[in-house]
TIRO-2110 file (N, C-alpha, C; in Angstrom, 1 decimal):
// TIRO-2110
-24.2, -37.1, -13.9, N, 1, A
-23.1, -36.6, -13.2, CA, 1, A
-23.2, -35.1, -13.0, C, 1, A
-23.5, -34.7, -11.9, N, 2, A
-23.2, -33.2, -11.5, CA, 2, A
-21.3, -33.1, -10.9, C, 2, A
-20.8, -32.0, -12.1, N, 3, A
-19.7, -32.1, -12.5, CA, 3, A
-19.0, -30.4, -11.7, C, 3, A
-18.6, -29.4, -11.0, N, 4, A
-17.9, -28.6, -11.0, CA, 4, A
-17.9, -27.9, -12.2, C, 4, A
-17.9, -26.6, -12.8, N, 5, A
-17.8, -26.2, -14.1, CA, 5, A
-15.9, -25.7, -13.7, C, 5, A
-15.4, -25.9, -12.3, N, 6, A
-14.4, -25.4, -12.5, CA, 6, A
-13.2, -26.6, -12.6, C, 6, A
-13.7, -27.8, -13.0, N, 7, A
-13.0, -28.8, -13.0, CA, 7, A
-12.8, -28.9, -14.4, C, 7, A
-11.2, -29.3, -14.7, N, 8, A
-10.6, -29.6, -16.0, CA, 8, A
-11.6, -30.4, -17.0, C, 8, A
-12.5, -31.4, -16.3, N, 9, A
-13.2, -32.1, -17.0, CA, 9, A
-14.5, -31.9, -17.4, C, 9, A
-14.7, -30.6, -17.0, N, 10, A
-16.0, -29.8, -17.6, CA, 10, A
-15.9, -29.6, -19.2, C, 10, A
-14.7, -29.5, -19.7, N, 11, A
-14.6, -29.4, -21.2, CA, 11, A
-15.1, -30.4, -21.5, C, 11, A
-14.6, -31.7, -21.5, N, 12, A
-14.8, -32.9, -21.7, CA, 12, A
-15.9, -33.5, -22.1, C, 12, A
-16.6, -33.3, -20.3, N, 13, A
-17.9, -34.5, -19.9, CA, 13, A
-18.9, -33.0, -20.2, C, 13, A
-19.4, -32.9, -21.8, N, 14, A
-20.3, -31.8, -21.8, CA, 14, A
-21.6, -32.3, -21.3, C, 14, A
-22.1, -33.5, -21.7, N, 15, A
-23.4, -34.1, -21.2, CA, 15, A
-23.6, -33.7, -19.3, C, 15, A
-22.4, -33.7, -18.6, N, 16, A
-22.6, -33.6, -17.4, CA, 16, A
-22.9, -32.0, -16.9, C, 16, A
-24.1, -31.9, -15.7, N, 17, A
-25.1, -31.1, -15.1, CA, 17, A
-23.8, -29.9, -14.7, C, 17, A
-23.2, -29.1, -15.1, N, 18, A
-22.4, -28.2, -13.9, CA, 18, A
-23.0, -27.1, -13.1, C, 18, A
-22.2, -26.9, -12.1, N, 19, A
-22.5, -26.0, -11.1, CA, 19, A
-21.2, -25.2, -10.8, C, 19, A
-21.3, -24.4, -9.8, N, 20, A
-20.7, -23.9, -9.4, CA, 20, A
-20.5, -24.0, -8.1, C, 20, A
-19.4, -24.8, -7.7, N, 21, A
-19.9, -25.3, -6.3, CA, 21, A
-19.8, -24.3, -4.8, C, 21, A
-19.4, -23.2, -5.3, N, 22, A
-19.5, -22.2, -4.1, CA, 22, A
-20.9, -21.2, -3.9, C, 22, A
-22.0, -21.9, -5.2, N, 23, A
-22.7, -21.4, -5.5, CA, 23, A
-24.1, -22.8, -4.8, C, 23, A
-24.4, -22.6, -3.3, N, 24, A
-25.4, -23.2, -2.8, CA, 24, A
-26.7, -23.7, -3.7, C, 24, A
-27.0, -22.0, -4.2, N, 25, A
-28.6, -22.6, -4.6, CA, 25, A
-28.3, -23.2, -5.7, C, 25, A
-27.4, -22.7, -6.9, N, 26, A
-26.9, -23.3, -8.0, CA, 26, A
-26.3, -25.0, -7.7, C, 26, A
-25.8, -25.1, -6.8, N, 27, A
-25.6, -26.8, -6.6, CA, 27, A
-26.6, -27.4, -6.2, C, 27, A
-27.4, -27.1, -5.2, N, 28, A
-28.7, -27.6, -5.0, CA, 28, A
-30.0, -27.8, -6.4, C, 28, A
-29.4, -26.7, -7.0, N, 29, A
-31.0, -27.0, -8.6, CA, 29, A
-29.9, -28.2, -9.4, C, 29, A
-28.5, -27.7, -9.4, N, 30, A
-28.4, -28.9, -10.7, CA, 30, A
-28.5, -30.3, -9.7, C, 30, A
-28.1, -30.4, -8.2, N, 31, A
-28.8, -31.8, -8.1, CA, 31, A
-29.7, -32.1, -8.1, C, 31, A
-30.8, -31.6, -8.4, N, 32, A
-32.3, -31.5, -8.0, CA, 32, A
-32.4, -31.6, -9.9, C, 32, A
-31.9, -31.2, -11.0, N, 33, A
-32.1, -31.2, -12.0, CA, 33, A
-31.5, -32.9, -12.1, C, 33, A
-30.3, -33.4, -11.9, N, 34, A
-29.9, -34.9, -12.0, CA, 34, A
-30.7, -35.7, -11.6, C, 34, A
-31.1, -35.8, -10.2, N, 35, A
-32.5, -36.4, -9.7, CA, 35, A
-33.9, -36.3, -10.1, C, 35, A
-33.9, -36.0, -11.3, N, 36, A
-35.0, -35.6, -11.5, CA, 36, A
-35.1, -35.7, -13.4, C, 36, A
-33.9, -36.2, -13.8, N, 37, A
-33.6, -36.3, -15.0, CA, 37, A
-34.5, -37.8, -15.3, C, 37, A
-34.8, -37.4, -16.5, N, 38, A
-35.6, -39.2, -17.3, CA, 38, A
-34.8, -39.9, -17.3, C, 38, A
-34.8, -41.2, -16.8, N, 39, A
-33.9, -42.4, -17.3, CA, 39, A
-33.5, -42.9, -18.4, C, 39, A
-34.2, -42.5, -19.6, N, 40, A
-33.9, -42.7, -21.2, CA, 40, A
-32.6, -41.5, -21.3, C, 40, A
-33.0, -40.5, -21.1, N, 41, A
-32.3, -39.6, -21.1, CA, 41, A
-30.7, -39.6, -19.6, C, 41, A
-31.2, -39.8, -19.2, N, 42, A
-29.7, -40.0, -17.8, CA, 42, A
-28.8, -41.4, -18.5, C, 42, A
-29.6, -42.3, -19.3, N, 43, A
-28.8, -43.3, -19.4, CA, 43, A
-27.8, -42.6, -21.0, C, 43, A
-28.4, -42.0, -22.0, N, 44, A
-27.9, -41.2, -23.0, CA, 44, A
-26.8, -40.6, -22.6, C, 44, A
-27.2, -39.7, -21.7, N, 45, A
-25.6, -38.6, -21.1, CA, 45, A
-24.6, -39.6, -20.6, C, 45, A
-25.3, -40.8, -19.6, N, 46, A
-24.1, -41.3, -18.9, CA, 46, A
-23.2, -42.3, -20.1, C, 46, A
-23.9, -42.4, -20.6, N, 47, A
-22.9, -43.0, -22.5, CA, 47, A
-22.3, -42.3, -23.0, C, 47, A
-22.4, -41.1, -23.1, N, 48, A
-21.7, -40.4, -23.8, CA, 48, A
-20.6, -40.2, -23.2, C, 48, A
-20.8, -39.5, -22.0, N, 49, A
-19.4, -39.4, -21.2, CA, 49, A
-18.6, -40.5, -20.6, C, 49, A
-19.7, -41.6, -20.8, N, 50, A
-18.1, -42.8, -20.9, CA, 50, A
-17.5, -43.0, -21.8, C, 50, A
-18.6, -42.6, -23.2, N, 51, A
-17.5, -42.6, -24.3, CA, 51, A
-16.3, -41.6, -24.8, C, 51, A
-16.9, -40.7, -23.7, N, 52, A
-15.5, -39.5, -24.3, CA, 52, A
-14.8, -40.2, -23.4, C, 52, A
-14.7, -40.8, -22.2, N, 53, A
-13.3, -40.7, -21.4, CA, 53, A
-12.8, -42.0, -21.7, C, 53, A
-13.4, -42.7, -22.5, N, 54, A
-12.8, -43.6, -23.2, CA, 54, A
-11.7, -43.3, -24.1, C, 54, A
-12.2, -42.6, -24.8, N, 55, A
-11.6, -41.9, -26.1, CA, 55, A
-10.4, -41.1, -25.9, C, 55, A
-10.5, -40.3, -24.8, N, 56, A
-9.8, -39.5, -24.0, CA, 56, A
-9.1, -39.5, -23.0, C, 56, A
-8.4, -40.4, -22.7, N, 57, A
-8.0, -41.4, -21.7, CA, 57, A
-6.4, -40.4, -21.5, C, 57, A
-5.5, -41.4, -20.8, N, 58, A
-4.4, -40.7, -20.3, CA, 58, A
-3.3, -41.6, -21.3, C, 58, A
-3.6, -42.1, -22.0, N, 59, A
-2.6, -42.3, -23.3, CA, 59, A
-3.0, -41.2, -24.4, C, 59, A
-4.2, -41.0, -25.0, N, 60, A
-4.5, -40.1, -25.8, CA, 60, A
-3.9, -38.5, -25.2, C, 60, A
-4.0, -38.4, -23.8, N, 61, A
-3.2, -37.1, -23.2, CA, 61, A
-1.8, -36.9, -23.4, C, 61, A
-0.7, -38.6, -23.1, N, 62, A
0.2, -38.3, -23.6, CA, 62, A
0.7, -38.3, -24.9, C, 62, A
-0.2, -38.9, -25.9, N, 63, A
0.3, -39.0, -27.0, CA, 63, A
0.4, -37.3, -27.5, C, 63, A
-1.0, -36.6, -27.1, N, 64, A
-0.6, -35.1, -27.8, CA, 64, A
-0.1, -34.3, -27.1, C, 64, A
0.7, -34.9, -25.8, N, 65, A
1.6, -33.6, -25.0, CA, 65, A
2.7, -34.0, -25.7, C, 65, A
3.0, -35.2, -25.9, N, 66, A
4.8, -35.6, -27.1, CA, 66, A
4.6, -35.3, -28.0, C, 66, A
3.2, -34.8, -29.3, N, 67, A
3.0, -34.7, -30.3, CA, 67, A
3.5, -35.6, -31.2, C, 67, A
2.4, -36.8, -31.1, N, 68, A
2.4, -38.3, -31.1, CA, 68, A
1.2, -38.1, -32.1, C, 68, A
-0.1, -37.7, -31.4, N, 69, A
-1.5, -37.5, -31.8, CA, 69, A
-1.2, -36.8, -33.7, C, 69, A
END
């Protein structure tokens, strides 16, 4: 996942490539860095970040905006 570093979910999805997307040559290396990532390793990151947004879903959002969590 090449991710925006200015999107909310850059906290989140740490495993994911960020860039800066006003930033040409910087979005061009990290896609060139994703494409070019090992498949042992691309399949690792893309696990993890489904496990956080599992985890971190939009019930877990509302439970600690009511202070539920």
């Amino acid at each position: 996942l090449v991710l925006s570093e200015f999107a909310g979910a850059a906290v989140e999805l740490v495993d994911a490539i960020r860039c800066n997307p006003y930033d040409i040559d910087g979005t061009a290396g990290a896609l060139e860095q994703a494409i070019e990532l090992d498949d042992d390793l691309r399949r690792k990151r893309l696990g993890a970040m489904a496990e956080a947004v599992a985890v971190h879903d939009v019930h877990r959002w509302a439970e600690l905006q009511l202070g539920r969590a």
